[in-house]
C-alpha positions as CSV (number, residue, x, y, z in Angstrom):
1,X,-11.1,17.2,-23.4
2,X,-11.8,16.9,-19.6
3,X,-13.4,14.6,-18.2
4,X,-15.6,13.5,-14.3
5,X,-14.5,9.7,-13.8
6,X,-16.4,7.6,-11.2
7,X,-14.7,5.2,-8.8
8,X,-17.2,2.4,-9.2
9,X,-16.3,1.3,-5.5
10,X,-16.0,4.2,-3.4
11,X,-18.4,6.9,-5.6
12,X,-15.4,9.8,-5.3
13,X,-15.3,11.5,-8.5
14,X,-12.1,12.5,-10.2
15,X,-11.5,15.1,-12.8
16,X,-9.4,14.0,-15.8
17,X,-7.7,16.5,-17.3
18,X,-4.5,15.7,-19.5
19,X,-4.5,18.7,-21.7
20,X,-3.0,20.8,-18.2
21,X,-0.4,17.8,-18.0
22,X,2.8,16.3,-19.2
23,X,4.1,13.6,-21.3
24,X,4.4,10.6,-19.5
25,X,8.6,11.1,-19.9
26,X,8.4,14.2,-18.4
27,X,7.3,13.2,-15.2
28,X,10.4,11.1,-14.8
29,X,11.8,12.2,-11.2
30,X,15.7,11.3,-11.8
31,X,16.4,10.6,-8.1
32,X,19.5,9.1,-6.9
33,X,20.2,5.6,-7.5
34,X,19.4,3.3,-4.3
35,X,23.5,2.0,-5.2
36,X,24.5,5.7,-4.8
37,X,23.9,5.2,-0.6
38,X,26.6,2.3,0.9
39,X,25.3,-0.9,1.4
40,X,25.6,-1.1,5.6
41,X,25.8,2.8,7.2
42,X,27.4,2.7,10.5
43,X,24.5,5.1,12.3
44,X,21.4,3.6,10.8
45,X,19.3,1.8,13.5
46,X,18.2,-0.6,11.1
47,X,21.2,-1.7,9.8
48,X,22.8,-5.2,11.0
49,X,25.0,-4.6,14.4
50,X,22.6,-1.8,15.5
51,X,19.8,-4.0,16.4
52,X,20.1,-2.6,19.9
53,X,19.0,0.9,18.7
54,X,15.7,-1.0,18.1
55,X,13.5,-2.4,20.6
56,X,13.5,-6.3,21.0
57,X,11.7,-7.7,17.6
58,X,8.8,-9.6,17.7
59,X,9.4,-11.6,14.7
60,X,12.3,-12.5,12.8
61,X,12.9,-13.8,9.2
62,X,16.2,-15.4,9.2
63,X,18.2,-17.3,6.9
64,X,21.2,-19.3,7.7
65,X,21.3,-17.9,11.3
66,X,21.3,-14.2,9.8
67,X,18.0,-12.4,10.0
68,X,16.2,-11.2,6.8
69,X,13.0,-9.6,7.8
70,X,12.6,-8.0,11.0
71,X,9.8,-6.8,13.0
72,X,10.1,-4.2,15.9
73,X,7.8,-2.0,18.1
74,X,7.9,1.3,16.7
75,X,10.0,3.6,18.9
76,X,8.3,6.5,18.5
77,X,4.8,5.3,18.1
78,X,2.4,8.1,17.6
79,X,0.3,5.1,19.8
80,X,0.9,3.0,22.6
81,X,-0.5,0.0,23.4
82,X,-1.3,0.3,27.2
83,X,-3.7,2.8,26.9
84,X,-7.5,2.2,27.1
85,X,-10.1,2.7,24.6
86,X,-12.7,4.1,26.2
87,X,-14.6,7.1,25.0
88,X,-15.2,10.1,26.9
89,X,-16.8,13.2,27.0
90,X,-14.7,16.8,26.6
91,X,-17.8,18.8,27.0
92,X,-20.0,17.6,24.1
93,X,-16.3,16.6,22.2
94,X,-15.7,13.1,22.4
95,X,-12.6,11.7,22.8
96,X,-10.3,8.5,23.6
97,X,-6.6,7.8,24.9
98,X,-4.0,7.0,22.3
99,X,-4.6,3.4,22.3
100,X,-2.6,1.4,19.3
101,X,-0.1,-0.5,18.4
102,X,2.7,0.4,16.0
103,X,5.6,-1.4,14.5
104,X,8.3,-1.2,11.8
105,X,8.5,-4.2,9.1
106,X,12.7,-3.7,8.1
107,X,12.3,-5.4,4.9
108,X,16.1,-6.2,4.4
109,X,19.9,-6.2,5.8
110,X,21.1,-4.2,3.5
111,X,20.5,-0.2,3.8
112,X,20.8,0.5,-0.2
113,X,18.1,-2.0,-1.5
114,X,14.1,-1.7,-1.9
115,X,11.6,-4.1,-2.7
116,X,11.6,-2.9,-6.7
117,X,15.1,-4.5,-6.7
118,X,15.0,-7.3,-4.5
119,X,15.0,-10.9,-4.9
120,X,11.5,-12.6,-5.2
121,X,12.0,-14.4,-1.9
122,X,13.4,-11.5,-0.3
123,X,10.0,-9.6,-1.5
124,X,7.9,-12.9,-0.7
125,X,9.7,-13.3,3.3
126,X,8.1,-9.4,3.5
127,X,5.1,-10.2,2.5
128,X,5.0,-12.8,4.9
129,X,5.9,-10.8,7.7
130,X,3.0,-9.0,7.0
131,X,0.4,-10.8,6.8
132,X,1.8,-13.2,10.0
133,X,1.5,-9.5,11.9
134,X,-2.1,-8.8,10.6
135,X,-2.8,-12.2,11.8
136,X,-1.3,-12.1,15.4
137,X,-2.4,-8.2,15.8
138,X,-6.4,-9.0,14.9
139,X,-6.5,-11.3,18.2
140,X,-6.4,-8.5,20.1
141,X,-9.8,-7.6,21.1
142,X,-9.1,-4.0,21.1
143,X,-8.3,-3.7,17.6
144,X,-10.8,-3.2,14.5
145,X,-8.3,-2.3,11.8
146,X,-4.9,-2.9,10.5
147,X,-2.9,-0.9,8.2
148,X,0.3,-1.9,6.8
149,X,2.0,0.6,4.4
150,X,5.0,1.5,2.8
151,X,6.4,4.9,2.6
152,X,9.4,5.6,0.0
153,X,11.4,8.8,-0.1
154,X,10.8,11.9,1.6
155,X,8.1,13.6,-0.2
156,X,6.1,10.7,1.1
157,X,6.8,10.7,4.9
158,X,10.2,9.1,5.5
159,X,13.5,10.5,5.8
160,X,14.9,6.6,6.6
161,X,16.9,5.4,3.1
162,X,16.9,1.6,4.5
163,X,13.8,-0.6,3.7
164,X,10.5,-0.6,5.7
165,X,7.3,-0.3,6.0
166,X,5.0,-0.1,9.0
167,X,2.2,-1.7,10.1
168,X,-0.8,0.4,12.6
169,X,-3.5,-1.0,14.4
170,X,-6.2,0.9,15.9
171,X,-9.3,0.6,17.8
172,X,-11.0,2.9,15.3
173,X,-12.4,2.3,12.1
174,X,-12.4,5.6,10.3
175,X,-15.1,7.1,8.0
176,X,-12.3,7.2,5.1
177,X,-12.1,3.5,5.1
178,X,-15.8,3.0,6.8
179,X,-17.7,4.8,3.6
180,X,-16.8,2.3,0.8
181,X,-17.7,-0.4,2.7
182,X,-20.8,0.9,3.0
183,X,-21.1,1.6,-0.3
184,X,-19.9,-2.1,-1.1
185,X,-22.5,-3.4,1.0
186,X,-25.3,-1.1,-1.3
187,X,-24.3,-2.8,-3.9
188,X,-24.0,-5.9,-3.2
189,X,-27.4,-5.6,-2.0
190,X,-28.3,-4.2,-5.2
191,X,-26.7,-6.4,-7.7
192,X,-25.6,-9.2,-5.6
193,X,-21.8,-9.1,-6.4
194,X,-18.4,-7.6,-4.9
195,X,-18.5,-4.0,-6.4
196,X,-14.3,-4.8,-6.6
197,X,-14.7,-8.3,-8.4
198,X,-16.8,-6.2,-10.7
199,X,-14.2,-3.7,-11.3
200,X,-11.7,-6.3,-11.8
201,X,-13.6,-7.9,-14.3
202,X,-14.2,-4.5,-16.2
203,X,-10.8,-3.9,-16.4
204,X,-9.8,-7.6,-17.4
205,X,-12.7,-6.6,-20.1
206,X,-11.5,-3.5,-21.1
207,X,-7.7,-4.7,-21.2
208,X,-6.4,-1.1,-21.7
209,X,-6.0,-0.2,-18.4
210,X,-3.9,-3.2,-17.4
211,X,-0.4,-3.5,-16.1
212,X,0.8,-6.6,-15.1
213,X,-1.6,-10.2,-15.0
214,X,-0.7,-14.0,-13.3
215,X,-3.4,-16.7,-12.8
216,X,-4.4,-14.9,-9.1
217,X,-3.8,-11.2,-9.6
218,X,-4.0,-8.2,-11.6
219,X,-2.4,-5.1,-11.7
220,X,-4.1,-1.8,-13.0
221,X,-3.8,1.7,-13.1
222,X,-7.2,2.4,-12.6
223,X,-10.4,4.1,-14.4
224,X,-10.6,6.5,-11.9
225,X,-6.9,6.9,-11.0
226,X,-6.3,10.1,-8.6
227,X,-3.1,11.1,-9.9
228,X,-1.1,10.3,-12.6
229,X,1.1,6.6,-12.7
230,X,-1.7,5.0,-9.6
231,X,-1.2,1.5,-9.9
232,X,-3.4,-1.0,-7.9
233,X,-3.3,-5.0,-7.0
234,X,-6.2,-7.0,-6.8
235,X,-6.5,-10.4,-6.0
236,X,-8.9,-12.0,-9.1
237,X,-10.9,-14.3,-6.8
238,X,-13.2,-13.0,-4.4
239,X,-10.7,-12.6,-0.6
240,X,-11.8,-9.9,1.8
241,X,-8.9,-9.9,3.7
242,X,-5.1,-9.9,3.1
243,X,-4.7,-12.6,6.0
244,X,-6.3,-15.4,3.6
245,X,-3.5,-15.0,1.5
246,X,-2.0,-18.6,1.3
247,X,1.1,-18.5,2.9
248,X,3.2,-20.2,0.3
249,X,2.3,-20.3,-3.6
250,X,-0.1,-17.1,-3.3
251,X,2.7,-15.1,-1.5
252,X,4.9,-15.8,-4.0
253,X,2.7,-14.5,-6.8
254,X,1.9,-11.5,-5.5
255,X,5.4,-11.0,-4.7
256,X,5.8,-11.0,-8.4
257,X,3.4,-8.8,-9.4
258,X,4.6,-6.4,-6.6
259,X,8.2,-6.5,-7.3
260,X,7.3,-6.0,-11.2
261,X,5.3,-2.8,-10.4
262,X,7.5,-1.1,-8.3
263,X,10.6,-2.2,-10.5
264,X,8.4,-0.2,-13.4
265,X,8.2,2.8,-11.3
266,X,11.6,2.8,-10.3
267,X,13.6,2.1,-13.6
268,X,10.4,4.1,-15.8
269,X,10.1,6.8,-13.4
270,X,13.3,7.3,-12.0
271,X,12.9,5.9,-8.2
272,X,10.0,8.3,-7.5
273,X,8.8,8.7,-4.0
274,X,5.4,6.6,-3.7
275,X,3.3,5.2,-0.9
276,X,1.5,1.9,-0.4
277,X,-1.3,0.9,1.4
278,X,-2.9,-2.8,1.8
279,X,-6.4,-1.9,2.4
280,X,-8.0,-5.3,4.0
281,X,-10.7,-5.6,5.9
282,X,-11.4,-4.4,9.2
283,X,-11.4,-7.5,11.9
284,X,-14.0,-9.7,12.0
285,X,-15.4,-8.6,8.3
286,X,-12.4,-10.8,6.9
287,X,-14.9,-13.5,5.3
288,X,-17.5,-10.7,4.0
289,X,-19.2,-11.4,0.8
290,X,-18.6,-7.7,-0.4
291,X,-15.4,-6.2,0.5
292,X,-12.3,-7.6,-1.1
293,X,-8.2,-6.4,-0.1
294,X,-5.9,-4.6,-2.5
295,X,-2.9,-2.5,-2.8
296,X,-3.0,0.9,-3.7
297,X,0.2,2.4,-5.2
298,X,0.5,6.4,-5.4
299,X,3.5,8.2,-7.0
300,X,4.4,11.4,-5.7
301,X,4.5,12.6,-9.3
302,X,1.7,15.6,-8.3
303,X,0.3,17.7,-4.6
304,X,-3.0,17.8,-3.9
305,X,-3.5,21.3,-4.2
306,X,-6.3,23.7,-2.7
307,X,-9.4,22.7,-5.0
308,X,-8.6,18.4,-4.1
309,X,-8.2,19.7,-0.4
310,X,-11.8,21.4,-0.8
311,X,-14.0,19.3,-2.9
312,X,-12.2,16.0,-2.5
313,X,-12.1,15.5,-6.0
314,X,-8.7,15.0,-7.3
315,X,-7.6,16.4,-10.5
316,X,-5.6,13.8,-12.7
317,X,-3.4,15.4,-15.0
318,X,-2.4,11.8,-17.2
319,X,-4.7,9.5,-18.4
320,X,-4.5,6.2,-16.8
321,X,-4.6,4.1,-20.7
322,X,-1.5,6.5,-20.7
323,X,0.3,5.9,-17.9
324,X,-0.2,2.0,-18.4
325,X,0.8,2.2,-21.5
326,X,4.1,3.4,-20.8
327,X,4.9,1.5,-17.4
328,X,4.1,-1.4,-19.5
329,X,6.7,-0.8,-21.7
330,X,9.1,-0.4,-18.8
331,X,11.2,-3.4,-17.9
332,X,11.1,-4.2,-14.5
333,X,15.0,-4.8,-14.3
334,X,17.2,-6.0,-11.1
């Protein structure tokens, strides 16, 4: 029987309709094995002894004088950070220049790996790149938010095979990420707790719903799951912002729950295409009593289709109980 589910957080409304759906097996993609592409490939820019394809990094991971992590300036930056940010009129359009910074995190040396089969240090040294960036990007005066994210495959935006992520910063805090906090801030003036802390504690409650759990996080797919396999990370204490991560024994933790998740997606699901977003808070809300960083998790297992594009309301074709019952069954192998 269908059914409306509520995002307790943002309000959106889902519909849940697994009677127009598959089996959890059948939504396995079958892609190609990472170890089907060669570990170094001679034209990829991120590849070791092609550095100077990339612009000059500004940070570096390294390891016994070889780098691990690196971070560049995105070469072909949709923005550029030269530009100024101030608002004008087109007639009675407003309008801004293309201010922004852009850069690529590439995650590893080797061209044939992803984080799902990485080592926990490996995963851990990425995360840290990360959250060093947020850190460094946020003193910039111009910027309000920072995005990291992680596209995988081609149905999700990249048509690189060698690990990385990005990280965007812009001078604009958009209504898509602007509207939750406002309704986090309603009800936290309501009820006088973190709407997300709430959700997490539903879900720890509820116990159905749950993927993966250490002392400091928890990994769901959620009550209100968009599409089928969504798997979120949530941080079980109260932290607005990724950036108050600590930098050592925290890191490593999520880096484990991370790498578990992804490795159940890619050995359960057959290396699907997915993206990942941190969503943190913008700058200068990073100690705010009612907003509270996660990672969001999408499989491209469906497309939003014309009625999602209209009403916003996404039609979930698998249960999420489902779907975390059979990721948990998944082992998360390397």
């Amino acid at each position: 029987m269908p059914e409306f589910r509520q995002n307790l957080a943002t309000k959106e409304w889902i519909i849940l309709a697994p009677e127009r759906g598959k089996r959890p097996s059948d939504m396995i993609q079958n892609r190609a094995s990472l170890s089907a592409y060669p570990q170094f490939q001679d034209d990829c820019p991120f590849c070791p002894g092609n550095e100077g394809q990339t612009e000059e990094p500004v940070l570096t991971c390294q390891r016994d004088g070889d780098w691990q992590v690196r971070v560049v300036p995105n070469k072909y930056a949709a923005l550029q950070p030269h530009l100024a940010t101030t608002r004008t009129w087109v007639g009675t359009f407003l309008a801004a220049k293309g201010f922004g910074i852009a850069e690529v995190v590439v995650e590893h040396p080797r061209h044939n790996t992803t984080p799902a089969l990485m080592e926990l240090e490996e995963v851990a040294n990425m995360l840290r790149a990360y959250r060093q960036r947020q850190v460094e990007i946020s003193k910039n005066e111009k910027i309000n938010l920072v995005t990291i994210f992680r596209n995988h495959g081609v149905q999700a935006g990249t048509s690189l095979v060698h690990p990385h992520s990005q990280i965007i910063a812009t001078p604009i805090v958009p209504p898509h990420v602007r509207f939750p906090m406002e309704q986090a801030v309603m009800h936290y003036d309501k009820y006088g707790t973190c709407v997300y802390c709430d959700m997490v504690g539903e879900e720890l409650r509820q116990g159905e719903r749950i993927l993966v759990e250490s002392d400091n996080f928890i990994a769901v797919c959620p009550f209100a799951a968009r599409s089928p396999f969504e798997c979120r990370i949530y941080p079980k204490k109260h932290q607005a912002s990724f950036t108050l991560l600590n930098d050592n024994e925290e890191i490593v933790e999520l880096a484990w729950v991370l790498r578990e998740i992804l490795g159940k997606l890619y050995h359960g699901l057959g290396n699907p295409d997915y993206n990942y977003v941190i969503r943190s808070s913008p700058i200068g809300d990073e100690d705010t009593r009612h907003l509270h960083w996660y990672i969001v998790i999408i499989p491209k297992i469906t497309i939003p289709a014309g009625f999602e594009i209209g009403s916003g309301i996404y039609i979930n074709t698998l249960a999420p109980e489902e779907a975390a019952r059979f990721l948990r069954d998944i082992k998360a192998e390397r």
